[in-house]
C-alpha positions in Angstrom: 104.3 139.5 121.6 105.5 140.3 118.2 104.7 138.8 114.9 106.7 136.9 112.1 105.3 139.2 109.2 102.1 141.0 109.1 98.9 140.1 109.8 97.1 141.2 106.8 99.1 139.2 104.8 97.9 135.7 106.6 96.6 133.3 104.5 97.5 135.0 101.0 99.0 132.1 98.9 96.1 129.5 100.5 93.4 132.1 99.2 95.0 132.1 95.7 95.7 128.3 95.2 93.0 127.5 92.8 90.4 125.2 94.2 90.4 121.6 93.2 87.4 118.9 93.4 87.8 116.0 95.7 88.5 112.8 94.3 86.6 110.4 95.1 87.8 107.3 97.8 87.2 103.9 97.2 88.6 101.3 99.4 88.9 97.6 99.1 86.0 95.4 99.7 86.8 93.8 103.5 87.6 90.5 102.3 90.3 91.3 100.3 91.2 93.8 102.5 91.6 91.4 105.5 93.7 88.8 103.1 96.4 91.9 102.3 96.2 92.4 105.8 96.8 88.6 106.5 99.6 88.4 103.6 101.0 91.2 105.3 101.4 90.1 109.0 102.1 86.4 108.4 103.8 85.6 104.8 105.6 88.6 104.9 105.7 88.8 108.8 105.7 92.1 109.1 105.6 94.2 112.2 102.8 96.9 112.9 103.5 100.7 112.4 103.1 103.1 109.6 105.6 103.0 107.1 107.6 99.3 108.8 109.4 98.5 105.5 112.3 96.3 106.9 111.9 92.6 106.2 
């Protein structure tokens, strides 16, 4: 089966993108994050899904 370019150029701008520390992830402490999830479904009565932004 033939190839889309070379092989020994795979992965040649990935191995020179500079390397970048993680940031670190902090999320919301569950009570507030179950009262965003509560303003979210009832006040704003919105739907579930990724992304829903019609009102």
């Amino acid at each position: 089966m033939p190839t889309h370019g070379s092989l020994t150029k795979a992965g040649k701008v990935r191995g020179q993108t500079p390397k970048l520390q993680a940031k670190s992830k902090t999320s919301a402490i569950p009570r507030m994050r179950n009262r965003n999830t509560f303003v979210k479904r009832f006040n704003l009565k919105r739907k579930p899904g990724q992304n829903w932004l019609k009102s």
